[in-house]
N, C-alpha and C positions, 0 to 999 in steps of 0.2 A: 898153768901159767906159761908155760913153755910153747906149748902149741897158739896161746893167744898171741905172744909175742910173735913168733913164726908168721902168722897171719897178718899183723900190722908190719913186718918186715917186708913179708909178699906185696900187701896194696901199697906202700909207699916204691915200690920197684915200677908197678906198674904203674903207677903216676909217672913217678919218673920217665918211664922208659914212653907212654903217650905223649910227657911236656918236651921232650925232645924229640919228637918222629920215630923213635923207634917202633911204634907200634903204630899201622895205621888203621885209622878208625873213618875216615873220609870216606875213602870210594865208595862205599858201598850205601850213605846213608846222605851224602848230599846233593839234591836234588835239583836246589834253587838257591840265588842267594839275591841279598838286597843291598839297592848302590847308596854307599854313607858319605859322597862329596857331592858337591852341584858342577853341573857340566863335564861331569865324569865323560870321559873318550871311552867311543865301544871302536876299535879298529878290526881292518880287513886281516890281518897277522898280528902275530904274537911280540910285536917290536914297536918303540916308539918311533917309527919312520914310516910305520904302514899308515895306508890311506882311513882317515878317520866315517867312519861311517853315520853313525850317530852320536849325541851327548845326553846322558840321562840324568836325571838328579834324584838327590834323599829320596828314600824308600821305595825307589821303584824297582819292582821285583824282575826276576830273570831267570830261567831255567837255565843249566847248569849244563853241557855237553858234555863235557871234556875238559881238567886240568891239566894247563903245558908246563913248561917251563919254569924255574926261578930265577928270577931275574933281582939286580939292586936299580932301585929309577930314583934319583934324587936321597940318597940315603934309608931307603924303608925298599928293605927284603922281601919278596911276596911272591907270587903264584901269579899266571897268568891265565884266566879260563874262557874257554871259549862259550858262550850264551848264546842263549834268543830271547828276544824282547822284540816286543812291538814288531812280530813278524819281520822282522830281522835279526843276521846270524853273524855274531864277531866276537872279538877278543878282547876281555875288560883286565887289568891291571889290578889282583887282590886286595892290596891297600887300599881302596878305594871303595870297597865291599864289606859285608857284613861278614866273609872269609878272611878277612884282613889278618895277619899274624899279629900283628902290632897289637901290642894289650892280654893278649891272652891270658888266660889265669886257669889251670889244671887243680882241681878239687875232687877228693872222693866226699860222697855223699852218701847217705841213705834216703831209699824212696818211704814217705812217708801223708800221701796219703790224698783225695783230691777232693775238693768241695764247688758246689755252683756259685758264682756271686753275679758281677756282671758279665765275667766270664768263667768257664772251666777253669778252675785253678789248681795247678799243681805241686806239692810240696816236697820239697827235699830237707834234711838236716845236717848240717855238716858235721865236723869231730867236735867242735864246742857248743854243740846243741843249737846255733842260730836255725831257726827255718826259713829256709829260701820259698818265695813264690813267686812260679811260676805260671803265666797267663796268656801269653801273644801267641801272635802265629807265628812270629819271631824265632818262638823256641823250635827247635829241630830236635825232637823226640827219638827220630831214626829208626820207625816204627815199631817202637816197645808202644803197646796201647795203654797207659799207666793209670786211667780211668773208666771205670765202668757206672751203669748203673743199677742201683741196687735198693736197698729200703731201709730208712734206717728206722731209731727207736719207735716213731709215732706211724710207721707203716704207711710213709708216705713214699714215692718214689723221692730218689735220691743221688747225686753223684759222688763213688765213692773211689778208694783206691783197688787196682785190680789185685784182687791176694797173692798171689803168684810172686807178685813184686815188693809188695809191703815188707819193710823191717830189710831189704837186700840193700848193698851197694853197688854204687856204679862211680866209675870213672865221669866228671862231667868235664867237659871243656868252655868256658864261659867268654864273653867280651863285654863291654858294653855299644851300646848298638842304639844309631839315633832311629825313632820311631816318630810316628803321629799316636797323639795323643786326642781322644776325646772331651772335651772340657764341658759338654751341657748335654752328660747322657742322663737320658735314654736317648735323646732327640739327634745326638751328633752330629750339628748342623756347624758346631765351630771345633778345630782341632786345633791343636800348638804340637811343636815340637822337640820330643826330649829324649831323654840319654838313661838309658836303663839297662841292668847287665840281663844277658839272653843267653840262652844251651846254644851253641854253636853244632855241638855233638855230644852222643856219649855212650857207653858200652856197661853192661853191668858185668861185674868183678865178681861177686858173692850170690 
């Protein structure tokens, strides 16, 4: 009993210690991020006085160079990163991204398992047994591979969870994150657009 407690002492530290920075789990795993305002400013520096370059809107994605600064712009705390988009190189304002601090929510999970639908789907379960799923390209895995494929009872091929990882925990860090949405799949000739929580990042613990 002693030793389980010990261990849910440890993961709640290290929750802790990721929901406040102390630990970072960023540099190494974020690659890209996607812009969550319309007319978003990409500027030539890391200030709201540099020359604006271009304006992106909802979902449009951007690799990721370099995180500067933090800065507060109108009351909301954030990171400033330098990107490329659209064969151009400038500085987007975190809040404004799919990096955005704002909202965050720090979760330990367990990985628990993946299945084919319309898409790869990936599951986690929290401490109260909910199972999270997991589907977009949204999520940032941070290249843990958490699905393979394999066969399952009727010897068909299969998409399953990679063993390795099954039954472990991880640190997840979540948002929610506006996306495009397909509304007449298979054919996804019409999308809408919605709000659904995403892995931002995460690290496994156990």
């Amino acid at each position: 009993m002693m030793k389980k407690n010990n261990l849910v002492i440890s993961l709640l530290m290290i929750a802790c210690s990721v929901a406040f920075g102390q630990i970072n789990m960023e540099d190494t795993c974020l690659k890209h991020l996607y812009i969550q305002g319309d007319n978003v400013n990409v500027r030539a520096e890391p200030n709201t006085k540099a020359t604006v370059i271009m304006q992106l809107n909802k979902t449009e994605n951007c690799e990721i160079l370099e995180r500067g600064s933090k800065e507060t712009i109108s009351g909301k705390s954030d990171f400033w990163y330098k990107v490329t988009c659209k064969n151009k190189t400038g500085w987007v304002f975190g809040a404004f991204t799919s990096l955005k601090l704002e909202g965050r929510k720090t979760l330990i999970m367990t990985f628990d398992g993946c299945d084919m639908g319309d898409f790869v789907h990936t599951y986690f379960k929290d401490d109260t047994g909910k199972r999270w799923d997991f589907y977009t390209s949204y999520n940032n895995y941070c290249n843990y591979n958490f699905c393979t494929i394999g066969t399952d009872k009727s010897g068909h091929d299969a998409w399953m969870g990679e063993p390795q990882y099954m039954g472990k925990k991880f640190v997840l860090v979540l948002n929610d994150l506006f996306k495009q949405s397909c509304v007449d799949w298979p054919e996804c000739k019409t999308f809408t657009m919605i709000s659904e929580t995403s892995i931002i990042y995460l690290k496994q613990i156990e």
